[in-house]
N, C-alpha and C positions, 0 to 999 in steps of 0.2 A: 513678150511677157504676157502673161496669161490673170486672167482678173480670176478664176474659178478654176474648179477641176472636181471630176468625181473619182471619188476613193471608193473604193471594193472592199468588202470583208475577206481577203485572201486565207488567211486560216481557217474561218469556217468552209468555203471554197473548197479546199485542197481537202478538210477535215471529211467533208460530206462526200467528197467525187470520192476518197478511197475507201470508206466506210461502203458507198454503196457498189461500188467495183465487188467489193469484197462478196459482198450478198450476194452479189449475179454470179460470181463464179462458183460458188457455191451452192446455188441452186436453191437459194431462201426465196429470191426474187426472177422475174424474167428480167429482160427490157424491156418489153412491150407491156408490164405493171407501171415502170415507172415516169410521172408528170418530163413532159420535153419542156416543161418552165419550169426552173426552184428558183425561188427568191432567196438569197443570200445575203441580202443587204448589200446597201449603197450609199452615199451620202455627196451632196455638193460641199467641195469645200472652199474657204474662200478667206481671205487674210483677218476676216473681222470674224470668223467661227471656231477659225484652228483652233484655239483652247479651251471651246467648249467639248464637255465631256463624252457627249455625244457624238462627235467629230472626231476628235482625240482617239475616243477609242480607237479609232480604223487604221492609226498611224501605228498604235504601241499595242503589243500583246503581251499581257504579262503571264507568267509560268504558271503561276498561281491562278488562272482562268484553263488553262491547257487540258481539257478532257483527258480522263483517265479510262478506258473501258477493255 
């Protein structure tokens, strides 16, 4: 049994790696423009946070946040 764990922003994640695939093949960007660190968020979670909002977020994504571009 685990007392903690850290939760990932996975939508932004996947959102930002294809957006910026996209640039590079494209020829908007190189590789060698873009930071070898993006912060994406992170959160520790832990049985007394899970439903704070802040936390919360990282489990549920709602459609209605889902970038449209």
């Amino acid at each position: 049994m685990y007392d903690a764990f850290i939760a990932q922003e996975r939508y932004t994640m996947g959102y930002d790696s294809v957006w910026l695939l996209l640039q590079i093949l494209s020829g908007e960007v190189t590789a060698s423009d873009v930071d070898q660190i993006v912060k994406t968020g992170a959160v520790v979670a832990t049985r007394d946070n899970m439903n704070d909002l802040e936390v919360f977020k990282f489990f549920y994504v709602k459609l209605s946040n889902v970038k449209n571009t």
